[in-house]
C-alpha positions as CSV (number, residue, x, y, z in Angstrom):
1,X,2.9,6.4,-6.1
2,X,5.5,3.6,-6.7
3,X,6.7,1.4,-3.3
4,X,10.1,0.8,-3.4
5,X,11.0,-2.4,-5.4
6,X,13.4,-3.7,-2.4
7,X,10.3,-3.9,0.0
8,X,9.5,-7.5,0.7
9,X,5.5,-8.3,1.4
10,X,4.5,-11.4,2.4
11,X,1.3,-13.2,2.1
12,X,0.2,-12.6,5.6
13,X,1.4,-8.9,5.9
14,X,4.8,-9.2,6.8
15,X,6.3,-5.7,5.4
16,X,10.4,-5.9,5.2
17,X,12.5,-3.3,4.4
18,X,16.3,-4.4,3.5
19,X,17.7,-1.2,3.1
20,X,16.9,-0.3,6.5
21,X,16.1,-3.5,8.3
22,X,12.2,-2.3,9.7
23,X,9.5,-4.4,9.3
24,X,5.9,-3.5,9.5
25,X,3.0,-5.5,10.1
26,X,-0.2,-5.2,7.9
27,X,-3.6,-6.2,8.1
28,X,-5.4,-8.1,5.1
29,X,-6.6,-4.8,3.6
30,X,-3.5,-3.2,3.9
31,X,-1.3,-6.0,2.5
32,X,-3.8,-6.0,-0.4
33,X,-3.4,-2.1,-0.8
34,X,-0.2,-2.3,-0.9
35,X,0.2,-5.1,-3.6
36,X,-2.2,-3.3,-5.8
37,X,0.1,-0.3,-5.6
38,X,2.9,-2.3,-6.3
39,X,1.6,-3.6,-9.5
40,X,0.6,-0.1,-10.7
41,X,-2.6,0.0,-10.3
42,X,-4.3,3.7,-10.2
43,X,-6.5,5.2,-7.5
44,X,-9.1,4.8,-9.7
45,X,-8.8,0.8,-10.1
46,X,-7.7,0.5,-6.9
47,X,-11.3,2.3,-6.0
48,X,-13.2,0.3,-8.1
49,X,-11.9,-3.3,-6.9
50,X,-12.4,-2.1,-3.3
51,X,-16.0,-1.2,-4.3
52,X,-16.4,-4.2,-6.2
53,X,-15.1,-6.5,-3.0
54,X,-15.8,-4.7,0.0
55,X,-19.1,-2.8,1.4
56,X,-17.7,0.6,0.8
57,X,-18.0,3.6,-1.3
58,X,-16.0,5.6,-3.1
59,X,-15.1,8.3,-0.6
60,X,-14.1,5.8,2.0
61,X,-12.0,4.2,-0.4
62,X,-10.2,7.3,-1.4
63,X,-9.0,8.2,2.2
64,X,-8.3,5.1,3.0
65,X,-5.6,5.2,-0.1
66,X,-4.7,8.9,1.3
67,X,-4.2,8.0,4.8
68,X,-2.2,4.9,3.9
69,X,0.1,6.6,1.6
70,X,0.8,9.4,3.8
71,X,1.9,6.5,6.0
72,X,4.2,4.9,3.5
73,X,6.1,8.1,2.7
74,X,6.3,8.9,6.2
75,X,8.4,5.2,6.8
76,X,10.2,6.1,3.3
77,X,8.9,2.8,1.3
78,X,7.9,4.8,-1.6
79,X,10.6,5.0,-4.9
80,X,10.9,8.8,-4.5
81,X,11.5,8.6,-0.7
82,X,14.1,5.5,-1.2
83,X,16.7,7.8,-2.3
């Protein structure tokens, strides 16, 4: 998955999207989710610095990263879904 270069995060969650002027609040995991999405990162390092920082496993991680990009292409903020 690739977010939509446009989308503005800021540090403390603070989602912006020019092309349609929403915003989106996000909570500390979220905002960090979504940043390691933006930089490229795979499921699979995405899984493994989750495990690494958080009390988790690697089930919980992977819906997590399910459920939350469901949510992104449902509000369009992913490349394909920019379009």
């Amino acid at each position: 998955m690739q977010i939509n270069k446009n989308i503005a995060i800021s540090d403390s969650g603070f989602l912006f999207n020019p092309a349609t002027g929403e915003s989106y609040s996000l909570n500390t995991t979220g905002t960090e989710l979504l940043n390691l999405i933006k930089e490229g990162k795979t499921l699979d390092e995405i899984t493994s610095i989750f495990i690494e920082k958080y009390d988790t496993d690697k089930i919980t991680v992977e819906k997590d990263y399910q459920d939350f990009t469901e949510v992104i292409m449902q509000y369009n903020l992913s490349e394909s879904d920019a379009k």
